[in-house]
DSSP file (Angstrom, degrees, kcal/mol; ACC not computed):
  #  RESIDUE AA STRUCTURE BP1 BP2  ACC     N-H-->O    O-->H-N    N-H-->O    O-->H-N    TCO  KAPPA ALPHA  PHI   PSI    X-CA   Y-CA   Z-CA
    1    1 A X              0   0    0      0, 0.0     2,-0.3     0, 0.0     4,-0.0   0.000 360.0 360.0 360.0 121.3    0.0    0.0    0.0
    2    2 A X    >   -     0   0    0      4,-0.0     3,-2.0     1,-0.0     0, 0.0  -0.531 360.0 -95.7-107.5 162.9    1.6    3.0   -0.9
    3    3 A X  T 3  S+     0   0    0     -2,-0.3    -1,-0.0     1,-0.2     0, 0.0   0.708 116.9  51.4 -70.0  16.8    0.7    6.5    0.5
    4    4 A X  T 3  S+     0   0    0      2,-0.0     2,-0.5     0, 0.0    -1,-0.2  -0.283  87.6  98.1-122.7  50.0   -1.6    7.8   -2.0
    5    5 A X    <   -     0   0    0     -3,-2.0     2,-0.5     2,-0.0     0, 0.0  -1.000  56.1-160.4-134.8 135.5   -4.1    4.6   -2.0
    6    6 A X        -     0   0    0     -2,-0.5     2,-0.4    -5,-0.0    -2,-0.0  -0.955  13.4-126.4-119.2 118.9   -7.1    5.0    0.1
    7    7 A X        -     0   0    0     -2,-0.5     2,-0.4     1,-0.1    -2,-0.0  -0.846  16.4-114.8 -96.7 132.1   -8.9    2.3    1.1
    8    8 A X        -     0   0    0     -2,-0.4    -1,-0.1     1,-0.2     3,-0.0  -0.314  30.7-124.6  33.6  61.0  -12.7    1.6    0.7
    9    9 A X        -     0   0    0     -2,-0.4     2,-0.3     1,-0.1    -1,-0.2   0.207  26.7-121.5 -48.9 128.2  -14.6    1.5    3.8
   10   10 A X        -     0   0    0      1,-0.1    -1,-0.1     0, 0.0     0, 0.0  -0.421  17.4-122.4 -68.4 116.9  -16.5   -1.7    4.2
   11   11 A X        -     0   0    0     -2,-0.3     2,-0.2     4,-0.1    -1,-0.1  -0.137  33.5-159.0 -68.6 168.9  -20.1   -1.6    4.6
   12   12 A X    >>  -     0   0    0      1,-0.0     3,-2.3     0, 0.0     4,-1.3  -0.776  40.7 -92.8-109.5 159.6  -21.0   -3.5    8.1
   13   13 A X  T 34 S+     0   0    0      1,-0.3    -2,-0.1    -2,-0.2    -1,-0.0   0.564 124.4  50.6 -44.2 -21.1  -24.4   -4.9    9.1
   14   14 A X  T 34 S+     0   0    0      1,-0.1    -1,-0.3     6,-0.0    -3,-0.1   0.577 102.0  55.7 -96.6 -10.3  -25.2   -1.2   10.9
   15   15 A X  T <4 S+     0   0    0     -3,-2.3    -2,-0.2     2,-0.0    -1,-0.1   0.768  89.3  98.5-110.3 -17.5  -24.4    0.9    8.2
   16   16 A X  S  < S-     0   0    0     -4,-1.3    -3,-0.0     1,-0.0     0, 0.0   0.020  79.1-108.3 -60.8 153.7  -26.9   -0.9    5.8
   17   17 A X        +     0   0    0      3,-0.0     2,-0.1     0, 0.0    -1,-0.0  -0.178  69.8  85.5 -81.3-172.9  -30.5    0.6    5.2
   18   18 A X  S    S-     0   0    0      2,-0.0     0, 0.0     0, 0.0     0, 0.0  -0.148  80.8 -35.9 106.5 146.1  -33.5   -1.1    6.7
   19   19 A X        -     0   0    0      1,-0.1     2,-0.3    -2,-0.1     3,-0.0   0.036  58.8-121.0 -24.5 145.8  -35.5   -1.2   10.0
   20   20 A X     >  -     0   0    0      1,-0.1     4,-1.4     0, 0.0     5,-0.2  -0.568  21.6-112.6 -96.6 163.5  -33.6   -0.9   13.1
   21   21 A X  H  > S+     0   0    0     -2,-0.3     4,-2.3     1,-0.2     3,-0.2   0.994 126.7  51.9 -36.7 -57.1  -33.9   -4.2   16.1
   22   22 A X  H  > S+     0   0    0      1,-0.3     4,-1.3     2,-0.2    -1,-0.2   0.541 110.4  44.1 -95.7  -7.8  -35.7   -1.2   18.1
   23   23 A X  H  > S+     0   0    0     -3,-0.2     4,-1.5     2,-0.2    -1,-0.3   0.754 116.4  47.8-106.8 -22.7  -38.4   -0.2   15.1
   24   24 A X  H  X S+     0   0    0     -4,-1.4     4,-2.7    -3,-0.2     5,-0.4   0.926 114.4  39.3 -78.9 -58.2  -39.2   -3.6   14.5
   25   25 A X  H  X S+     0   0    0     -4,-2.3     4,-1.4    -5,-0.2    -3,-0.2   0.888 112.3  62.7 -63.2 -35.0  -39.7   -4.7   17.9
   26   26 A X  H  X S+     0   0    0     -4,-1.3     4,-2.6     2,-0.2    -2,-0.2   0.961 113.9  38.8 -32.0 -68.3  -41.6   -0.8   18.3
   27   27 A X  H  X S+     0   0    0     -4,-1.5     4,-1.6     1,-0.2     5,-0.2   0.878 110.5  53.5 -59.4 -50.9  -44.3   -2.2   15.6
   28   28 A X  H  X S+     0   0    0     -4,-2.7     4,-2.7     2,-0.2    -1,-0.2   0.880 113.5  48.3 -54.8 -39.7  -44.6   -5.9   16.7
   29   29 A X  H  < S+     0   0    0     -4,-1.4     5,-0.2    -5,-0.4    -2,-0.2   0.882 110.2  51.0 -64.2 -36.9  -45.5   -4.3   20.0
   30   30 A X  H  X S+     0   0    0     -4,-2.6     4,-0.6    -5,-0.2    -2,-0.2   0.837 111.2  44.3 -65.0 -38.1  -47.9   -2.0   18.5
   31   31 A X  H  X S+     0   0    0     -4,-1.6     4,-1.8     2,-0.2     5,-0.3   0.844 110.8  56.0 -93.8 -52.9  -49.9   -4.5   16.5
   32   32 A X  H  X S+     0   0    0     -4,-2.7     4,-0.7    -5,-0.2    -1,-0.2   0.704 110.3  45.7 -55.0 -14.3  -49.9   -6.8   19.6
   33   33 A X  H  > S+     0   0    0      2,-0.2     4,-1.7     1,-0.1    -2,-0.2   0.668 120.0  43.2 -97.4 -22.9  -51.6   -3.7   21.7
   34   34 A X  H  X S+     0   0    0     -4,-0.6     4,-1.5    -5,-0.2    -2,-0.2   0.896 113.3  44.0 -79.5 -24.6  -53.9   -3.2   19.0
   35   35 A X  H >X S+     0   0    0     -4,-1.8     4,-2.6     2,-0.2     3,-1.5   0.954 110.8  57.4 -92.9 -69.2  -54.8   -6.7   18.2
   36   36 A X  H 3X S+     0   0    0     -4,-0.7     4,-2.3     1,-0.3    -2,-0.2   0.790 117.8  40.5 -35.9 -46.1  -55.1   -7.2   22.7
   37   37 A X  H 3X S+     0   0    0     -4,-1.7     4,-2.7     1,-0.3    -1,-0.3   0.881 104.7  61.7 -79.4 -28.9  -58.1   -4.0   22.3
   38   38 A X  H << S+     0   0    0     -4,-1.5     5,-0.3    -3,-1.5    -1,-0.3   0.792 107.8  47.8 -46.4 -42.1  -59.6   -5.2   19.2
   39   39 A X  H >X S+     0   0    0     -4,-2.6     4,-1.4     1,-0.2     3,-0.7   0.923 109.6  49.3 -89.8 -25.6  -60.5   -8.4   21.3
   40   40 A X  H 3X S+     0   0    0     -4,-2.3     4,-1.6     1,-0.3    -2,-0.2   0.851 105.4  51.9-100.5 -11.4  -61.8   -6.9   24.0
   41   41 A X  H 3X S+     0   0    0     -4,-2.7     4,-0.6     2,-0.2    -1,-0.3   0.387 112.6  50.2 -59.2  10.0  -64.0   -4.6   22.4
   42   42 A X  H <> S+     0   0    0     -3,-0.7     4,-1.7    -5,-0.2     5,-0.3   0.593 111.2  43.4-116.1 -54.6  -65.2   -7.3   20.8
   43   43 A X  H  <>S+     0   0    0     -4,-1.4     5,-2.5    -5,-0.3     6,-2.4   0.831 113.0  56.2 -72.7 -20.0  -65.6   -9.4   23.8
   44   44 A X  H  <5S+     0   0    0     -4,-1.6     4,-0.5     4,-0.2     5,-0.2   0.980 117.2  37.9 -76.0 -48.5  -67.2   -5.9   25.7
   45   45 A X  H  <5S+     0   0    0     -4,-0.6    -2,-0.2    -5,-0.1    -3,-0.1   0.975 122.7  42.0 -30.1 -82.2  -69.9   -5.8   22.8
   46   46 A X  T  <5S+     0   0    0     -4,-1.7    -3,-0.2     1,-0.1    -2,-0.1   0.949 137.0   6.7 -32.2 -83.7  -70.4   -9.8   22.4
   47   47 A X  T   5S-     0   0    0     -5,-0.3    -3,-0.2    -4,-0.3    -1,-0.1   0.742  90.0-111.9 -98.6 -14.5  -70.5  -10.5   26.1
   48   48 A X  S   <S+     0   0    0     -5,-2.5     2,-0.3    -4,-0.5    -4,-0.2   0.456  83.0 100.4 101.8  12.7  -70.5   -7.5   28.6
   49   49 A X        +     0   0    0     -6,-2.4    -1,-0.3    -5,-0.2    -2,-0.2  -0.901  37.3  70.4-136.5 173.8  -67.0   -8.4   29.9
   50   50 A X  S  > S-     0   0    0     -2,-0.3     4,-3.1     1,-0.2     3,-0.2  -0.517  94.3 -54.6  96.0 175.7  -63.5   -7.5   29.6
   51   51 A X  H  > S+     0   0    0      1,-0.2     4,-1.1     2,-0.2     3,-0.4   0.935 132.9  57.3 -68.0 -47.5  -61.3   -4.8   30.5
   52   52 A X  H >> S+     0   0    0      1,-0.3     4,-1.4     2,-0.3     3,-0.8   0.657 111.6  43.0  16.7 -84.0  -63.7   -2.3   28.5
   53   53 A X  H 3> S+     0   0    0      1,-0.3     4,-1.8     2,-0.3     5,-0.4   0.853 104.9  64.4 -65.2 -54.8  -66.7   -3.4   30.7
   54   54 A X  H 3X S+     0   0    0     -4,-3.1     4,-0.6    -3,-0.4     3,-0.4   0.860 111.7  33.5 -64.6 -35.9  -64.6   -3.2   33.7
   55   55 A X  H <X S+     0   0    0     -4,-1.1     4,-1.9    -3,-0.8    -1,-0.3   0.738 114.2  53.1 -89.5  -7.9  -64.1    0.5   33.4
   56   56 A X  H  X S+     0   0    0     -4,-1.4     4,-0.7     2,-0.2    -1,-0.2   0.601 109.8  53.4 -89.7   3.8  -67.4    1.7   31.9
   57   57 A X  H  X S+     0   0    0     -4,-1.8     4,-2.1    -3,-0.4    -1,-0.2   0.540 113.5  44.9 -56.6 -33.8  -68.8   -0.3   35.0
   58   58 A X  H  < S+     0   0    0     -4,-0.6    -2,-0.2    -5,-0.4    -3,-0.2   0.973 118.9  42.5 -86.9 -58.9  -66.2    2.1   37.4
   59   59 A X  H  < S+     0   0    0     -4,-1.9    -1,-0.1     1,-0.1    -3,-0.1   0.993 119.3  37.6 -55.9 -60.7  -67.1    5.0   35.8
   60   60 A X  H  < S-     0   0    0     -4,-0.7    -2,-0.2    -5,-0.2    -1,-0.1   0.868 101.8-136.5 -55.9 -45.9  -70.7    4.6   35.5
   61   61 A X     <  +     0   0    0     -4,-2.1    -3,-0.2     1,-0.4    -1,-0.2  -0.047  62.2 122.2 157.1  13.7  -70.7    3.0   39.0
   62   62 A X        -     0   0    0     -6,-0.2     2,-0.6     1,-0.1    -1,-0.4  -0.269  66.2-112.5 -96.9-172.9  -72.9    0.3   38.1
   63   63 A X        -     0   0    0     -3,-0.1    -1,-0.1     1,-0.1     3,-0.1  -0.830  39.3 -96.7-104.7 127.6  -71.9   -3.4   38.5
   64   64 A X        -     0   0    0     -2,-0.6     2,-0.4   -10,-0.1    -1,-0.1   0.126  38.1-115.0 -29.1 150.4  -71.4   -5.5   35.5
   65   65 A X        -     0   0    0    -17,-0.1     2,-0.3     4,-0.0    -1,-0.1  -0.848  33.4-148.5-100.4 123.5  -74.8   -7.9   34.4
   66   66 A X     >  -     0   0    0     -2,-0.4     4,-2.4    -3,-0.1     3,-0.3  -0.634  23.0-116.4 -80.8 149.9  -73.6  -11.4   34.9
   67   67 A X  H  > S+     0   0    0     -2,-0.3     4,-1.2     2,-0.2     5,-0.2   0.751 116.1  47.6 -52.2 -34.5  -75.1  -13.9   32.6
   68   68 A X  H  4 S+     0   0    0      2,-0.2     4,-0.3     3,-0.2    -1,-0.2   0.520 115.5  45.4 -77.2 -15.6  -76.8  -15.7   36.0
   69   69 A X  H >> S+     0   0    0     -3,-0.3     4,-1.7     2,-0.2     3,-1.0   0.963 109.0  51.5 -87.3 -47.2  -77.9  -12.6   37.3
   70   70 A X  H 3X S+     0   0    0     -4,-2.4     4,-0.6     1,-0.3    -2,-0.2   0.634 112.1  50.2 -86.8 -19.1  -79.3  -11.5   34.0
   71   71 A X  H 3X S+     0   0    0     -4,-1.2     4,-2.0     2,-0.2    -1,-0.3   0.690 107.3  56.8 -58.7 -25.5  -81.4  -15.2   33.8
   72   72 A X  H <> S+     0   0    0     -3,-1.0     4,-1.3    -4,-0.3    -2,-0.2   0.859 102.9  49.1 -81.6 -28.2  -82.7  -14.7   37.2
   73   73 A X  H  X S+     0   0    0     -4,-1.7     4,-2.4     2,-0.2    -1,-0.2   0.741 112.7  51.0 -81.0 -18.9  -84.3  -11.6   36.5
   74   74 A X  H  < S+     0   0    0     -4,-0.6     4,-0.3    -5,-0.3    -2,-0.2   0.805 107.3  48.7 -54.7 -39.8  -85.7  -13.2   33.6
   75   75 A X  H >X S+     0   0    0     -4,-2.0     4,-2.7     2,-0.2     3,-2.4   0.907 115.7  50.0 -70.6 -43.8  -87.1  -16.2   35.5
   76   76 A X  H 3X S+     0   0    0     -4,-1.3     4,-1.7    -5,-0.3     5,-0.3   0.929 109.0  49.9 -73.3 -52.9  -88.6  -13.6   38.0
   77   77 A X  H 3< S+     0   0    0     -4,-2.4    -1,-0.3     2,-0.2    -2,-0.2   0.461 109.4  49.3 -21.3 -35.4  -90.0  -11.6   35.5
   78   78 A X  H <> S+     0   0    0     -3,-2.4     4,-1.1    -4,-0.3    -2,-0.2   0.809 112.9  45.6 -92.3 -30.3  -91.5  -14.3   34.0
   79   79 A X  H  X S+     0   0    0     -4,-2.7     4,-0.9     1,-0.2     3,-0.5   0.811 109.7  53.7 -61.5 -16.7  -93.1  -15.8   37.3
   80   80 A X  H >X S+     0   0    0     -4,-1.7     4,-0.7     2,-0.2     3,-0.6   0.919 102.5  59.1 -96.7 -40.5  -94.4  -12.7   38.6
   81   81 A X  H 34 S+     0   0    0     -5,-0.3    -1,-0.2     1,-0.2    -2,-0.1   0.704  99.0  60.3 -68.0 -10.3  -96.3  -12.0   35.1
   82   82 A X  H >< S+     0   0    0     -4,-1.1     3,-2.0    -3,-0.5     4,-0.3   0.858  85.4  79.7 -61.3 -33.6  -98.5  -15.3   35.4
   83   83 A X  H X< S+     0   0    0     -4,-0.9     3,-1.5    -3,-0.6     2,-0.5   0.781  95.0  42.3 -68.4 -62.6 -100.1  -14.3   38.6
   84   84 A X  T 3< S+     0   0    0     -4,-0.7    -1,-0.3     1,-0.3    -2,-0.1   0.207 108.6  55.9 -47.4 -17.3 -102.5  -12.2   37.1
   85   85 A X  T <         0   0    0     -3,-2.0    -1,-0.3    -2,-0.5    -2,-0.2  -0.085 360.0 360.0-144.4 -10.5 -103.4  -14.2   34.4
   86   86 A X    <         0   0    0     -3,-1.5    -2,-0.1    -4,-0.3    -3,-0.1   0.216 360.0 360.0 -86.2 360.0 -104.5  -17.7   36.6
């Protein structure tokens, strides 16, 4: 090598273009927090439960309608609306 030869830097695995580790793992995390609310709005709609439910219950103050509660007012409903009717 004489002194007027210059050498080429080589690229390395960091200098190449592309997503970084930390933007890739940023997105995967993002899709996984979107995907996690996507089901439970889905599940607050569908069934009345999930984290959703659990705060529009806290705010509103009332206490979530279980499926057992929400047959038992049904059952009651229905006995109380023979009596009249015998």
């Amino acid at each position: 090598m004489t002194a007027g030869e210059h050498l080429e830097p080589v690229e390395s695995a960091s200098t190449l273009s592309g997503p970084s580790a930390g933007a890739v793992v940023g997105v995967v995390v993002a899709v996984l927090i979107l995907l996690l609310i996507v089901v439970d709005v889905s599940c607050y709609f569908v069934n009345g439960c999930g984290a959703l439910a659990s705060v529009c219950s806290q705010v509103s103050g009332h206490s979530p309608a279980t499926k057992e509660k929400m047959i038992e007012e049904g059952d009651r409903l229905k006995s109380t609306a023979h009596i009249g009717y015998i």
